[in-house]
C-alpha positions as CSV (number, residue, x, y, z in Angstrom):
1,X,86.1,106.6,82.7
2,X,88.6,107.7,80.6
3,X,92.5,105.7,80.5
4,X,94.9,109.2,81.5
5,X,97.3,107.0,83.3
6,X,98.4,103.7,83.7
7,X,96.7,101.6,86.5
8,X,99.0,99.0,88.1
9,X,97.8,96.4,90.2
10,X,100.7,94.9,92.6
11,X,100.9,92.1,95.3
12,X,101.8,89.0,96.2
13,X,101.3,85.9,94.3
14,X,97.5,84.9,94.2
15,X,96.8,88.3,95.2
16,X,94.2,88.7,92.1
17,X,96.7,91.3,90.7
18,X,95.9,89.8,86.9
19,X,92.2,88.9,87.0
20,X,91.5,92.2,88.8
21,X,93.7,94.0,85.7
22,X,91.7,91.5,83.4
23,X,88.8,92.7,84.5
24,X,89.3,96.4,85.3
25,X,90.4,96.2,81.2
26,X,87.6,94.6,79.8
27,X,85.3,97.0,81.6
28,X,87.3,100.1,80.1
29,X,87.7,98.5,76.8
30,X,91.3,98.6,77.1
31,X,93.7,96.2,76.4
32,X,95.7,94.0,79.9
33,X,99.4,93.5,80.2
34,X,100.8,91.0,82.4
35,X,104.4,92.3,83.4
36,X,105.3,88.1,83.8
37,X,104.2,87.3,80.2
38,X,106.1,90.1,78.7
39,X,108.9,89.2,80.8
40,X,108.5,85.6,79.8
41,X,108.4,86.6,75.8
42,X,111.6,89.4,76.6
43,X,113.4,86.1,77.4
44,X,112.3,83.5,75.3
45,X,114.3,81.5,73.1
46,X,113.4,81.6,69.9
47,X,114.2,78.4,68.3
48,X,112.4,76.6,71.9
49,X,108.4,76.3,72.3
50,X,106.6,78.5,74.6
51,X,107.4,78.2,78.1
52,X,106.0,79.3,81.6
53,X,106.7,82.1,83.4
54,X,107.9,79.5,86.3
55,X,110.1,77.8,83.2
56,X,111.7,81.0,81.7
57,X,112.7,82.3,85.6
58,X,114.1,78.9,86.8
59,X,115.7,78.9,83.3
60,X,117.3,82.2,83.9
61,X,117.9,82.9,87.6
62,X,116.6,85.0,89.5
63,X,118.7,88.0,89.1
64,X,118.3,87.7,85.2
65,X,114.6,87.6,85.1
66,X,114.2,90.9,87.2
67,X,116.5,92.5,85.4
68,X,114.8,91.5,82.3
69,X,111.5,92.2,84.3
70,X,112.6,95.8,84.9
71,X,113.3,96.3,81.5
72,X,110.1,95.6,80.4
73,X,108.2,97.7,82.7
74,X,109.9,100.4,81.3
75,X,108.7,99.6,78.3
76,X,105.2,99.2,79.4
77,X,105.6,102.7,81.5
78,X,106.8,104.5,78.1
79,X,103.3,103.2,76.4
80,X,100.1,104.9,75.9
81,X,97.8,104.7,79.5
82,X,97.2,100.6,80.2
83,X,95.9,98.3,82.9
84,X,98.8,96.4,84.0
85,X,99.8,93.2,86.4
86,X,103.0,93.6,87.9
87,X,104.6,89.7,88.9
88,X,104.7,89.9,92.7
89,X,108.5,90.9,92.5
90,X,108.5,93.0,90.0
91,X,108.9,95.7,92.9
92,X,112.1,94.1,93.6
93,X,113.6,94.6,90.3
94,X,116.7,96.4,89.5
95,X,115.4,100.1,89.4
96,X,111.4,99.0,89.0
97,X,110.7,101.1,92.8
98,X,112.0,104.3,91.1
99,X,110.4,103.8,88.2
100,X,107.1,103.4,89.7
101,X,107.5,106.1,92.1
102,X,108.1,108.5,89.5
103,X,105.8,107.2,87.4
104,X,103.4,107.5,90.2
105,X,104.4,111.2,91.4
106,X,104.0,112.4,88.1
107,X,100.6,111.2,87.9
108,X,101.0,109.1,85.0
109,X,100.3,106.1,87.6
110,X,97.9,104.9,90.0
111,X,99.0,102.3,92.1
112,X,96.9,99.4,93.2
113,X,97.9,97.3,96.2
114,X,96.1,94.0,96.2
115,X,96.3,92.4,99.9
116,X,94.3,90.1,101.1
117,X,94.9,88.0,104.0
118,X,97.7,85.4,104.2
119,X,95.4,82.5,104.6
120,X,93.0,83.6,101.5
121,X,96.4,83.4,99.4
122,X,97.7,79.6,100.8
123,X,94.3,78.2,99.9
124,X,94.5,79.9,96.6
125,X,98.2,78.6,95.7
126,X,97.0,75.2,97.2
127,X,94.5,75.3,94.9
128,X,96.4,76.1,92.3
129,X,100.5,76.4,92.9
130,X,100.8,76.5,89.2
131,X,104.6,76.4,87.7
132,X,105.3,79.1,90.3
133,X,109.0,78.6,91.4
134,X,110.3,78.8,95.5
135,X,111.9,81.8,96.4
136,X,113.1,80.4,100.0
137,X,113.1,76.6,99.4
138,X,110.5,76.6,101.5
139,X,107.6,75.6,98.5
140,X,105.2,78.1,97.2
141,X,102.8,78.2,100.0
142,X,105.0,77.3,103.1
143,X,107.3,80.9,102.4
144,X,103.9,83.4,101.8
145,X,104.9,84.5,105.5
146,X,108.1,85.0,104.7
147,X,107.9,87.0,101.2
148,X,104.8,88.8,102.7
149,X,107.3,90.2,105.3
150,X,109.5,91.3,102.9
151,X,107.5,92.8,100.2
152,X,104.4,94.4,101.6
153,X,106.4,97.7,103.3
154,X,107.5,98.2,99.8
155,X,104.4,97.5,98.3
156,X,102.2,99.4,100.7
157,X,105.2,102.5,100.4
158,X,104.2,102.3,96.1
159,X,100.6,102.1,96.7
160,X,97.9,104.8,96.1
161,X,95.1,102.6,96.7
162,X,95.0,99.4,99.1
163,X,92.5,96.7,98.9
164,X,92.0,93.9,101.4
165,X,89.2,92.5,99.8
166,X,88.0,92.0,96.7
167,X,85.4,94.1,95.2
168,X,83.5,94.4,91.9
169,X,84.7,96.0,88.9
170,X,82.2,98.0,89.4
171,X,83.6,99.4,93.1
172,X,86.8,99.2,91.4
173,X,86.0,101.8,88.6
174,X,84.2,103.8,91.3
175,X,87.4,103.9,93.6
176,X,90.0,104.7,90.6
177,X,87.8,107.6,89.4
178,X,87.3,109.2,92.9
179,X,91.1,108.7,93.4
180,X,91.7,110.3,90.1
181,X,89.7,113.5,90.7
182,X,90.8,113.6,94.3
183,X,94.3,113.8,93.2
184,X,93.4,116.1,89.9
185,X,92.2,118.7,92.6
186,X,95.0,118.5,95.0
């Protein structure tokens, strides 16, 4: 399969949204980008050592990040055809729906909806919570409900393709390059 477009995974934390781009990447031979880590590196100071992507939003605020956050997808969107992870907000960003909308209606997109169920996600942040900040106060796990009812209309609205499981690179190529040709011939 050849890279024409750029392939955007988006979803909500723990979705799988990098490791599936990670994976989908190293099976094309292509480089990943992680929206978060370019964000985090659009922000960094310079005369501080690295930080998290947790560290450089609680450093900033909120608003600051995604507006940083949707400066760098348009960076990413103006690049050569890539695998990308989008943070789970990125969607929420100043701009970022339009963006990959049009990006998206001018087929220079596919958009990939990772969403499994809310239950696979607590055990996964349990598991792992990270240096993820609270959006709601409520702790990382304890607000999934909540941010799940906010984001997934949008998300689902962006999305060309939705998976609610997960599936092998393999399936994953598969369903890309079907979507791709279905969409050539429409």
């Amino acid at each position: 399969m050849i890279l024409d477009r750029h392939i955007i995974f988006i979803g909500l934390r723990a979705s799988g949204k990098t490791t599936q781009a990670r994976a989908l990447a190293r099976f094309l031979g292509v480089d990943a980008n992680d929206l978060d880590d370019r964000t985090r590196d659009a922000l960094a100071c310079p005369t501080a050592a690295p930080e998290s992507v947790g560290a450089a939003f609680t450093r900033v605020g909120e608003a600051q990040f995604r507006v940083a956050e949707s400066a760098e997808l348009r960076r990413a969107l103006a690049q050569p055809a890539q695998v990308m992870a989008l943070g789970g907000g990125t969607p929420m960003a100043p701009g970022a729906r339009a963006m990959l909308d049009e990006a998206r209606q001018t087929r220079r997109a596919l958009i990939i909806f990772l969403d499994p169920p809310l239950e696979l996600l607590a055990q996964r942040l349990m598991r792992d919570e990270g240096e993820r900040p609270s959006l709601t106060g409520l702790g990382v796990v304890g607000e999934i409900e909540v941010i799940a009812n906010l984001r997934r209309p949008l998300y689902a609205a962006l999305a060309d393709l939705v998976l609610r499981e997960e599936v092998s690179v393999e399936a994953l190529v598969s369903m890309v390059s079907s979507h791709c040709r279905n969409a050539a011939e429409s």
